[in-house]
C-alpha positions as CSV (number, residue, x, y, z in Angstrom):
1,X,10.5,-2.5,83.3
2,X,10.6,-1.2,79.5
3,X,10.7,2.4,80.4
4,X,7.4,4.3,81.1
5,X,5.4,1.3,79.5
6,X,3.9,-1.4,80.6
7,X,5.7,-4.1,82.2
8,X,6.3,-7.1,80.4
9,X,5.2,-10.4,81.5
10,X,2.1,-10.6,84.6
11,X,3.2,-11.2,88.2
12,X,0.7,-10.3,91.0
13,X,3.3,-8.4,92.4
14,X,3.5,-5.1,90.1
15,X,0.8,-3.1,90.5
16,X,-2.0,-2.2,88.3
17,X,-1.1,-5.7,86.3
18,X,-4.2,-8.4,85.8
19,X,-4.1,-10.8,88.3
20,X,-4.3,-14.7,87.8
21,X,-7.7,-14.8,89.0
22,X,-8.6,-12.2,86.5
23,X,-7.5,-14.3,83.5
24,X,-8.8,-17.6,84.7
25,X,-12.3,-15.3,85.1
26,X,-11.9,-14.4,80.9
27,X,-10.1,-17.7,79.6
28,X,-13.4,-19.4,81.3
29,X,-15.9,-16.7,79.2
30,X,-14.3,-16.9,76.1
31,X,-14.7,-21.1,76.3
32,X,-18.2,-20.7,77.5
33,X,-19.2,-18.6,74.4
34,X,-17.2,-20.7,72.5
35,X,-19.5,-23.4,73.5
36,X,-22.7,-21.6,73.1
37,X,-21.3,-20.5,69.4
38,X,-21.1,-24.2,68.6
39,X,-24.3,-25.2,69.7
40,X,-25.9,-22.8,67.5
41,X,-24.4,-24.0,64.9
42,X,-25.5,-27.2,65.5
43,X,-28.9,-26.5,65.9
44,X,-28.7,-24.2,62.8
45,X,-27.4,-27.5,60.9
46,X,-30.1,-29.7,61.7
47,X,-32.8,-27.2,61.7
48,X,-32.7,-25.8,58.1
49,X,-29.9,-27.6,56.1
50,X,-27.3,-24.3,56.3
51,X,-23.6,-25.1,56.6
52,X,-21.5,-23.3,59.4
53,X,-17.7,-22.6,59.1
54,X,-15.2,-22.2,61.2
55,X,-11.3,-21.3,61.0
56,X,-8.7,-22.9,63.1
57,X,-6.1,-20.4,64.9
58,X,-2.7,-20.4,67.2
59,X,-3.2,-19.0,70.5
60,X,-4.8,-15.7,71.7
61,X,-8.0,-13.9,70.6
62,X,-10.5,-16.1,69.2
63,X,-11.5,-15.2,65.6
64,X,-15.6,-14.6,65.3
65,X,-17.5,-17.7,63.5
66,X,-18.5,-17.3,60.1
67,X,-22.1,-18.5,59.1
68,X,-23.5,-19.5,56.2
69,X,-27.2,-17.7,55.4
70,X,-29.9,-19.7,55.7
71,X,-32.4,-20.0,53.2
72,X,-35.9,-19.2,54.6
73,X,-38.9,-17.4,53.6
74,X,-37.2,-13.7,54.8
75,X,-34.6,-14.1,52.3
76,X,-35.3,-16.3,49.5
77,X,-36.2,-13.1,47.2
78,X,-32.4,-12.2,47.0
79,X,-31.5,-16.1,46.1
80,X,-30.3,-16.3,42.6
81,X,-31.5,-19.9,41.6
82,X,-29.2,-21.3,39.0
83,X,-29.2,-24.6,37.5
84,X,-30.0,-27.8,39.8
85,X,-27.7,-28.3,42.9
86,X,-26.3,-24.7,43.1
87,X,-28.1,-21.7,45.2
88,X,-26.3,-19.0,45.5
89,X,-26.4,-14.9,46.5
90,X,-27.3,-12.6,43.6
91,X,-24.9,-10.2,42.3
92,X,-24.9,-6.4,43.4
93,X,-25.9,-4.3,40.6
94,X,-26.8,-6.6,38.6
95,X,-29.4,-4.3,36.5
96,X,-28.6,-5.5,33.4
97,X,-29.8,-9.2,33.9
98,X,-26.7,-10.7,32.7
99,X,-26.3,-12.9,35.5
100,X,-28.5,-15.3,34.0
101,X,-26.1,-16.1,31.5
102,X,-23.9,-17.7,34.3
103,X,-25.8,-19.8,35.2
104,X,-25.7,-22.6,32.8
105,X,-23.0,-25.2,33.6
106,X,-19.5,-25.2,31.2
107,X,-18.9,-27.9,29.0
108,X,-15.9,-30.2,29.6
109,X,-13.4,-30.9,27.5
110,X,-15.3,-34.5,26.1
111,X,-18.4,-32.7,25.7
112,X,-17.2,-30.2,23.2
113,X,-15.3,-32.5,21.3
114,X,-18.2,-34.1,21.1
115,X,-20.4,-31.6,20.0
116,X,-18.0,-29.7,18.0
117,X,-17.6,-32.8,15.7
118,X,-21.7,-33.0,15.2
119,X,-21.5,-29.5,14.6
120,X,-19.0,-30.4,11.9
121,X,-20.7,-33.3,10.5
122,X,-24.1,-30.8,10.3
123,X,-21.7,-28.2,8.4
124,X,-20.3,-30.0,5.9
125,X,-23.8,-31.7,5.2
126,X,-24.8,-28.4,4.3
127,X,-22.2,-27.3,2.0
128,X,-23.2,-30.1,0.1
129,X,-26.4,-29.0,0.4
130,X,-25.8,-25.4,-1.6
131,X,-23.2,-27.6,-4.0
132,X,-26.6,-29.9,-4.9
133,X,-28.7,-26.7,-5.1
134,X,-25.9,-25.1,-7.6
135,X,-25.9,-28.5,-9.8
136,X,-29.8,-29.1,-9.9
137,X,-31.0,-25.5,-10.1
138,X,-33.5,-26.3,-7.2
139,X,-33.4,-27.5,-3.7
140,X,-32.4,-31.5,-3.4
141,X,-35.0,-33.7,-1.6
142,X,-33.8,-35.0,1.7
143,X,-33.1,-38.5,-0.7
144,X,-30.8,-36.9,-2.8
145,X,-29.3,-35.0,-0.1
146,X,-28.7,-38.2,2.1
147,X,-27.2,-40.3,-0.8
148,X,-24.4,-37.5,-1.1
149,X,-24.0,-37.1,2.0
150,X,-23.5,-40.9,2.4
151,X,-26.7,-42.3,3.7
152,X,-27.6,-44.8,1.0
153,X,-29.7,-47.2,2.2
154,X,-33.0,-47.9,1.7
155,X,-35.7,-46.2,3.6
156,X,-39.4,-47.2,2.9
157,X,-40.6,-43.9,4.2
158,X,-38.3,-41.4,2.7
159,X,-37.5,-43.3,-0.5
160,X,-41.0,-43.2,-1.9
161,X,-41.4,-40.9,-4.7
162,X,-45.3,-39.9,-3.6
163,X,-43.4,-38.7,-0.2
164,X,-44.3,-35.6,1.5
165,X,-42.0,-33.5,3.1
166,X,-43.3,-32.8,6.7
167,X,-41.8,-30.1,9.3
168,X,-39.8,-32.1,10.8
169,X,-37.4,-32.9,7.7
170,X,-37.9,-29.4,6.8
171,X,-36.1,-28.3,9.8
172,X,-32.5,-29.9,8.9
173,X,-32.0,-27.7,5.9
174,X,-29.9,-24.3,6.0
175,X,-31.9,-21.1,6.1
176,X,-29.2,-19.1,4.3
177,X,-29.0,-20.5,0.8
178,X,-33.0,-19.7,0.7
179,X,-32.1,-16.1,0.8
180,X,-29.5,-16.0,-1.8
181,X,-28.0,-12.8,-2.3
182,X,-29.4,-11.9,-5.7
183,X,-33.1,-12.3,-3.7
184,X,-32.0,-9.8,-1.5
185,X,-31.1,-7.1,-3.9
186,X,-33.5,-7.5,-5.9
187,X,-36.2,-7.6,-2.4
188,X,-35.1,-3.9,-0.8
189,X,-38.2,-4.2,1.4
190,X,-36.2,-7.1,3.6
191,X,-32.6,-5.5,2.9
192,X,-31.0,-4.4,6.3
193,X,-29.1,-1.1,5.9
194,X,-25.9,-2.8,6.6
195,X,-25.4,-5.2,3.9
196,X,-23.2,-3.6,0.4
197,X,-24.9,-4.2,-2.3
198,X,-22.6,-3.0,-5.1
199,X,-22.9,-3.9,-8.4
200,X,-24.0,-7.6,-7.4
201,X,-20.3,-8.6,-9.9
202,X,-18.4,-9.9,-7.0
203,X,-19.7,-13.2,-6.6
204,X,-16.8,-15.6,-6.7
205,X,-14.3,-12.9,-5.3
206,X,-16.0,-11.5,-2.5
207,X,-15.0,-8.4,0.0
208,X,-11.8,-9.7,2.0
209,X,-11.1,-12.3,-0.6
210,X,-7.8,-10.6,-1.7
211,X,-6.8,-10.9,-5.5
212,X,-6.5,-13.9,-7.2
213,X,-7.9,-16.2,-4.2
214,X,-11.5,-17.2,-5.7
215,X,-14.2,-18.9,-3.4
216,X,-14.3,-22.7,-3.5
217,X,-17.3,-24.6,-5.3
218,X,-19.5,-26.2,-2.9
219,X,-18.4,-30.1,-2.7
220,X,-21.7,-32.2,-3.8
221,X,-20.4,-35.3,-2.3
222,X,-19.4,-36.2,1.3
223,X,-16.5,-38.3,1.7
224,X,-16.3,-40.5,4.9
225,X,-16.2,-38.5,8.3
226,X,-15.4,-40.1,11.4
227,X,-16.1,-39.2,15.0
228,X,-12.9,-40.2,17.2
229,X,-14.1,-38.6,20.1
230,X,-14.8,-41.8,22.0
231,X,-11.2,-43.0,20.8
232,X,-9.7,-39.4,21.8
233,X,-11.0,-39.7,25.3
234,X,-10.8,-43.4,25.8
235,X,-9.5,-45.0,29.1
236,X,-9.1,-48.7,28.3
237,X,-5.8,-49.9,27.0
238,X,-7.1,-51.2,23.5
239,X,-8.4,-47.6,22.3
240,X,-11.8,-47.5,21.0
241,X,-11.8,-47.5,17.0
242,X,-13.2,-44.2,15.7
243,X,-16.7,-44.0,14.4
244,X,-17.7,-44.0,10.5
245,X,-20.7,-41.2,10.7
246,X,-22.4,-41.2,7.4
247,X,-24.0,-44.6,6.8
248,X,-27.1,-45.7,7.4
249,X,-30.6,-44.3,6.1
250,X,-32.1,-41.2,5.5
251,X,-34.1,-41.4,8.8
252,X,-30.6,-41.8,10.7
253,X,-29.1,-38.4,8.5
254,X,-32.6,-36.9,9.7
255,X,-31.5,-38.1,13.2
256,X,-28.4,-36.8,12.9
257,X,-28.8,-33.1,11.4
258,X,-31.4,-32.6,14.4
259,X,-28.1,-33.5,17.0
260,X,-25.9,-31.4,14.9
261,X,-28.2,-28.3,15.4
262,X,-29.1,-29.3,19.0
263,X,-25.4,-29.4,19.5
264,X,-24.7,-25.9,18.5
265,X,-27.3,-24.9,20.6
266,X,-26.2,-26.1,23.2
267,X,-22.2,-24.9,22.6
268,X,-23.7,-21.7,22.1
269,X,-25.7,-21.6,25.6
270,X,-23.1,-22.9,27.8
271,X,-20.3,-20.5,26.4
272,X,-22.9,-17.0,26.4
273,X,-20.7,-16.2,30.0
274,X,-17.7,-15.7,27.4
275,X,-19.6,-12.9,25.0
276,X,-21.1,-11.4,27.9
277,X,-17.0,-11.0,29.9
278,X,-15.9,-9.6,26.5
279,X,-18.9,-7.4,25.8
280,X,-18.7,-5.9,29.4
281,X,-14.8,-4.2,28.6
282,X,-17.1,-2.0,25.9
283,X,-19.6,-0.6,28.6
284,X,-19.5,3.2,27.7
285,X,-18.6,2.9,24.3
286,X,-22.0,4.4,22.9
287,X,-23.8,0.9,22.5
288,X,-26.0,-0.6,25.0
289,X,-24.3,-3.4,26.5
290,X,-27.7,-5.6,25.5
291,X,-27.1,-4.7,21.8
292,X,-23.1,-5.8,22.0
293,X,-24.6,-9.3,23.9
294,X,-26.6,-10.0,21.0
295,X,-23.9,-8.9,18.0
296,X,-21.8,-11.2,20.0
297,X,-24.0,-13.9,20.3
298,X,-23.8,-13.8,16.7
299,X,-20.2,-14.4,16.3
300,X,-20.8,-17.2,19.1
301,X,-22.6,-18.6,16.4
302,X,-20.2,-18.5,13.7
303,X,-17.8,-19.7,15.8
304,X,-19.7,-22.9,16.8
305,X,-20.1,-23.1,13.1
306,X,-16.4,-23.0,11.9
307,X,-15.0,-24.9,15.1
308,X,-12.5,-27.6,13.8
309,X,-12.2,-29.8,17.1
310,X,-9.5,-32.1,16.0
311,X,-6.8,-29.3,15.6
312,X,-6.7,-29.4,19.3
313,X,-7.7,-25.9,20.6
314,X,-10.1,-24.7,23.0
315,X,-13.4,-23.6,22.0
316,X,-13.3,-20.8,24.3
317,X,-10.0,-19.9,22.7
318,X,-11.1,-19.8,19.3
319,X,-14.9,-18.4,20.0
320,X,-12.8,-14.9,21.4
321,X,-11.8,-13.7,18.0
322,X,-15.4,-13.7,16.4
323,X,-17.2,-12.7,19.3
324,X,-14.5,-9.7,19.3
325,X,-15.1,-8.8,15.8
326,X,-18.7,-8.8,16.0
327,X,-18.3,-6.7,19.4
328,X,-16.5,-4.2,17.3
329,X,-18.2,-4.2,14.0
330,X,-20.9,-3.8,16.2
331,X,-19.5,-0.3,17.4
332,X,-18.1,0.5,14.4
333,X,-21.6,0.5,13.1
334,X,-23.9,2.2,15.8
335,X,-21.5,4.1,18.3
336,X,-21.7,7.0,15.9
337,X,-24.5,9.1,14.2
338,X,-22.4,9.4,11.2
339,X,-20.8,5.9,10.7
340,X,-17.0,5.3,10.2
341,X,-15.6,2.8,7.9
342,X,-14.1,0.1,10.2
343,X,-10.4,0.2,9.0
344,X,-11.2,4.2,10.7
345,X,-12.8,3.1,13.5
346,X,-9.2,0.4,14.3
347,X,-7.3,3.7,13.6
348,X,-8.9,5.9,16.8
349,X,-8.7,2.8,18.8
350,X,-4.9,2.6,18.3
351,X,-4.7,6.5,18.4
352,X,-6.1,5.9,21.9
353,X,-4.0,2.8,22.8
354,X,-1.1,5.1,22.2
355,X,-1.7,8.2,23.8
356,X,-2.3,6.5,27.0
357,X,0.7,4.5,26.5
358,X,2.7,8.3,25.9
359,X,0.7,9.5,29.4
360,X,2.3,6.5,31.1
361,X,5.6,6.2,29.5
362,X,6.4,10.8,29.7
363,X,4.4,11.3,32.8
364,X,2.3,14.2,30.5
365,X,-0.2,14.2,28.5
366,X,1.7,14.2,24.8
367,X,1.4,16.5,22.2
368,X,-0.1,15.4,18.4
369,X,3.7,15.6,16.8
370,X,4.2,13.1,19.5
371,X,1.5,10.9,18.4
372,X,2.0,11.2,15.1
373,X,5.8,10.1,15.2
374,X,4.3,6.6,17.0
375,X,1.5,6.2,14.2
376,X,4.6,6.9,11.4
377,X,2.5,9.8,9.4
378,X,3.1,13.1,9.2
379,X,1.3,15.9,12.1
380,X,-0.9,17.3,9.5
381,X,-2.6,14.4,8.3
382,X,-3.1,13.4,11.8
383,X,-4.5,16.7,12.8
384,X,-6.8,16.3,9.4
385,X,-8.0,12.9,10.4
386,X,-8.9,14.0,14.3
387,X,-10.3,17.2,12.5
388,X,-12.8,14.8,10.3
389,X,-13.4,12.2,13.3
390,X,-15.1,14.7,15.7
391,X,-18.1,13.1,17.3
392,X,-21.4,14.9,16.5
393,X,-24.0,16.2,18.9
394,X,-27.8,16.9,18.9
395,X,-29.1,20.8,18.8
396,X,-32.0,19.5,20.8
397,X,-29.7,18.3,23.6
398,X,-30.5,19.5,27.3
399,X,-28.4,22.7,27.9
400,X,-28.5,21.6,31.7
401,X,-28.8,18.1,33.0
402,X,-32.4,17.9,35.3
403,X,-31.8,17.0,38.8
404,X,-33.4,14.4,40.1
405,X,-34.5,16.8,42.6
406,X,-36.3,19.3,40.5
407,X,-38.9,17.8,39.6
408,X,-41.5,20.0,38.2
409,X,-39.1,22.8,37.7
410,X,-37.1,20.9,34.3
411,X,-35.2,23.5,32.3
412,X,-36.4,23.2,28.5
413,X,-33.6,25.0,27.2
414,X,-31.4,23.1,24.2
415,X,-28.3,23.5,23.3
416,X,-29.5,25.2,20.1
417,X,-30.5,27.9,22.3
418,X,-27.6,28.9,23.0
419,X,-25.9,29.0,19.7
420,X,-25.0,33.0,19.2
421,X,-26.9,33.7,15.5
422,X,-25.6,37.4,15.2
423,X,-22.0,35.9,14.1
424,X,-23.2,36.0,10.8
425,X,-24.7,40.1,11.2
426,X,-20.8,40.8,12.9
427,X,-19.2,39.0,9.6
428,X,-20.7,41.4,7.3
429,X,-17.7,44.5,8.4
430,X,-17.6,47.3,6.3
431,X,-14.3,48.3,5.0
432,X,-13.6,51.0,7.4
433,X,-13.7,47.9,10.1
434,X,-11.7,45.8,7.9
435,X,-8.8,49.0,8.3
436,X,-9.4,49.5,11.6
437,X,-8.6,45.7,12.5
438,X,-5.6,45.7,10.3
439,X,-4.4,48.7,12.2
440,X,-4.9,47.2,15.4
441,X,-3.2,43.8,14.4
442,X,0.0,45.9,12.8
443,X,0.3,48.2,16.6
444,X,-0.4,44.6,18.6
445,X,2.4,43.1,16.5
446,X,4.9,46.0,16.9
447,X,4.3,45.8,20.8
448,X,5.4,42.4,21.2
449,X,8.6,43.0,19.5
450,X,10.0,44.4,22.7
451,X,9.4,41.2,24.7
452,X,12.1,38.3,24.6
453,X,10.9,35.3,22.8
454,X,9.4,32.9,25.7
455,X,7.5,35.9,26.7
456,X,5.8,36.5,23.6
457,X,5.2,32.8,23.4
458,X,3.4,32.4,26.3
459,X,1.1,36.1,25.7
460,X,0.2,34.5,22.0
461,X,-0.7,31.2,23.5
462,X,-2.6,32.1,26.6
463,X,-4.7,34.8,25.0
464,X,-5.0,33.4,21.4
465,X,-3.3,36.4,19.7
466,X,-2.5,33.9,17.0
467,X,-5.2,31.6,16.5
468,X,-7.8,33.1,19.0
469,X,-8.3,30.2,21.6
470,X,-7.2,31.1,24.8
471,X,-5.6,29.1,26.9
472,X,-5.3,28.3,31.0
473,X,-1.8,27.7,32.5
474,X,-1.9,24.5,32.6
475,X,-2.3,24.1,28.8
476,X,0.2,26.7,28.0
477,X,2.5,24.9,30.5
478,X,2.1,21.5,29.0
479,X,2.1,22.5,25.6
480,X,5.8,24.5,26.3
481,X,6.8,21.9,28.6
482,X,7.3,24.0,31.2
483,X,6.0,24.3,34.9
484,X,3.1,26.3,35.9
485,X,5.9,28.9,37.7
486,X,7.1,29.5,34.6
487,X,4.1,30.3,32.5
488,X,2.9,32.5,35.7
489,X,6.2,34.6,35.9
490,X,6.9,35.0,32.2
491,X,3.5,36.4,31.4
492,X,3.7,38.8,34.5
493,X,6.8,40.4,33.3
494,X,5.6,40.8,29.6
495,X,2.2,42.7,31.1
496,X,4.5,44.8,33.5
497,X,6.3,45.5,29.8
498,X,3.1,46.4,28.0
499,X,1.8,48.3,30.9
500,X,3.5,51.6,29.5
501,X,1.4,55.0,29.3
502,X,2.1,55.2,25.1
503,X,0.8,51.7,24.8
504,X,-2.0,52.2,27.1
505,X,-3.1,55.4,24.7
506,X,-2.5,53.7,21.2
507,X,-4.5,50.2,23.0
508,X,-7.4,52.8,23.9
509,X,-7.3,54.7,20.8
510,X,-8.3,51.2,18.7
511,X,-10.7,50.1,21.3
512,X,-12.8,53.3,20.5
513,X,-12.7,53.2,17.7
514,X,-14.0,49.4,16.7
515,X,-16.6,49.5,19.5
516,X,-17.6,53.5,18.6
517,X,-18.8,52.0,15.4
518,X,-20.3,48.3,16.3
């Protein structure tokens, strides 16, 4: 026997133990549901196509049978259908509709090299493009614009001089260099709110250029561009050769352009599950999580559009930096009423980074000096700079958020309600006040010289003698880096001090005599 438990091992002889019988009895249940289990899953199988699993374990209790759901008629209206061959359970709370953009299958590594060098090729066709445009002083015909490009043989169709150009040739050129910037300031109807305008002079050395660096001329001539993707991903032993891309016709550039912009489209749909990962760490950040999808969408874009696949990166990898600029130009922008430059907007974010690093790192909340050693500027331009950084609110704001509950009883007070007006009406003192109140701060000052220093400290700090913002103990504390004790004990004994009959009379004197005359 182990002491008063129970006793280790079964015989039939201890008492109150299970007997053989007993166990033979279970060990025969357990098998016979074990059986039934697996006919069910069986006939679930065959019957409606749903998979059953089960886990394999050591001796003792057996572990309960895991079943797929079946798809029927009951649930099929919580069945997220993606794309072909997958079926799968919707998300929870998954109000926002993102989870579409999961659904679309990733590219592998081929494919985007793939893609990402028709992307290329469509890109460089249309710097040539604006370089053509610059030269001729009008837009090229898709002729001229092949021939550059490299497409110089002859096409009945496109070649003849009394050709029209239809909608589908139309298509291939670039939307932007139709909306040149001097159309757009001199057309302020179309002009979004965002876009500087200056004084229209910084043309060659635009905003982030830096000095000295001037923006290239557009080429007006394509050299040869090959496509060594089929090499690249070869599995033969003799290598494919790579592929010259611009020869042919003007129908095949046609051809082409149309891939190139199909291929971004399609780069920029099966890698939407990256903006929407990154836009979802800015949820309460005062943009709607739809907006910072679509800003970075954008950036998707741009990426797509600048993507160099034979340096040998990800796309994934390089799409994160745009999509995370656009995400925070995007907040930059519209998370405030009164908008922040961005370089300001960067500075709060790190201002944040490093007060919660501080919180971690002293196990307090730190003070502004503290802050302001980490930034390297001095406390008072850090104290300006959160001074002129204060968010804004609405006077027409709900003093009380409605319940839910109430409905038909909704307060209609704002919180310009509430703002005291009779500040101004106690600002205009007469002079007698003004000498009553500078009596009164010369009798407060001369009490306080009788308590020791950490006394006085903590009465000026927790009733605003100084600055007149009072303060709880656990603000006092933290800002004198003290415990709550501390504070408690120290401004005990300084009222116990002040708490004299004389003081109490010269204290009463001055209170009748402000209020006597407001």
């Amino acid at each position: 026997k182990r002491g008063r438990g129970r006793p280790r091992g079964r015989p039939d002889s201890v008492p109150g133990a299970v007997s053989k019988t007993t166990m033979r009895n279970r060990t025969a249940l357990i098998i016979e549901v074990q059986e039934k289990e697996a006919a069910r899953q069986r006939q679930l199988a065959n019957g409606d196509g749903s998979v059953a699993t089960t886990v394999k374990r050591g001796p003792g209790r057996p572990r309960k049978t895991s079943l797929a759901i079946p798809i029927n008629k009951q649930n099929k209206k919580n069945i997220h259908e993606g794309s072909p061959g997958r079926t799968f359970r919707k998300l929870k709370g998954d109000r926002l509709n993102l989870q579409k953009y999961y659904d679309t299958e990733l590219l592998s590594a081929e494919e985007e090299y793939s893609l990402g060098m028709k992307v290329r090729f469509m890109m460089k066709c249309e710097e040539v493009h604006e370089g053509l445009e610059l030269v001729l002083g009008r837009p090229p015909s898709i002729e001229e614009w092949a021939s550059a490009c490299g497409f110089k043989d002859y096409d009945a169709k496109l070649c003849d001089p009394n050709y029209r150009e239809t909608h589908y040739e139309a298509a291939i050129r670039p939307t932007s260099n139709s909306n040149t910037i001097e159309n757009r300031v001199t057309d302020t109807s179309t002009l979004s709110p965002n876009f500087f305008v200056g004084n229209t002079l910084a043309n060659n050395t635009g905003v982030g250029r830096g000095r000295g660096r001037v923006r290239k001329t557009p080429p007006t001539v394509l050299s040869k561009f090959y496509d060594d993707s089929a090499q690249k991903f070869s599995k033969t032993t003799p290598k494919s050769p790579r592929k010259l891309v611009n020869t042919g016709t003007p129908s095949d550039f046609v051809a082409l352009m149309h891939d190139g912009k199909s291929a971004k489209s399609k780069m920029v749909e099966c890698n939407m599950r990256l903006v929407v990962s990154i836009a979802r760490r800015y949820y309460n950040v005062g943009v709607n999580i739809q907006d910072l999808v679509q800003e970075g969408s954008l950036g998707l874009m741009r990426a797509a559009e600048k993507f160099i696949p034979s340096k040998g990166f990800k796309f994934s990898t390089y799409a994160s930096w745009w999509i995370q600029q656009a995400v925070f130009r995007s907040i930059a922008y519209n998370s405030r009423t009164i908008r922040l430059p961005v370089h300001v907007h960067n500075w709060l974010n790190r201002v944040r980074r490093i007060r919660t690093t501080l919180q971690e790192d002293l196990g307090r909340a730190p003070t502004n000096d503290e802050i302001a050693k980490e930034l390297d500027m001095t406390p008072e331009k850090f104290s300006k700079m959160l001074l002129l950084t204060r968010r804004t609110i609405s006077l027409e704001m709900p003093k009380y958020q409605n319940n839910p509950k109430d409905m038909g009883h909704e307060s209609e007070a704002s919180l310009g309600d509430s703002v005291d007006s009779s500040a101004a009406i106690r600002d205009d003192t007469t002079p007698e006040q003004r000498v009553d109140q500078g009596l009164f701060q010369d009798d407060l000052k001369d009490m306080l010289n009788i308590l020791g220093d950490d006394e006085k400290k903590v009465i000026c700090l927790r009733y605003g003698l100084d600055d007149g913002l009072t303060r709880t103990v656990t603000t006092v504390a933290l800002q004198l880096r003290q415990t709550k004790a501390w504070v408690r004990s120290q401004e005990c004994r300084a009222l116990r001090k002040l708490r004299r009959p004389w003081y109490e009379k010269r204290l009463r004197e001055h209170q009748n005599s402000i209020t006597g005359r407001g």
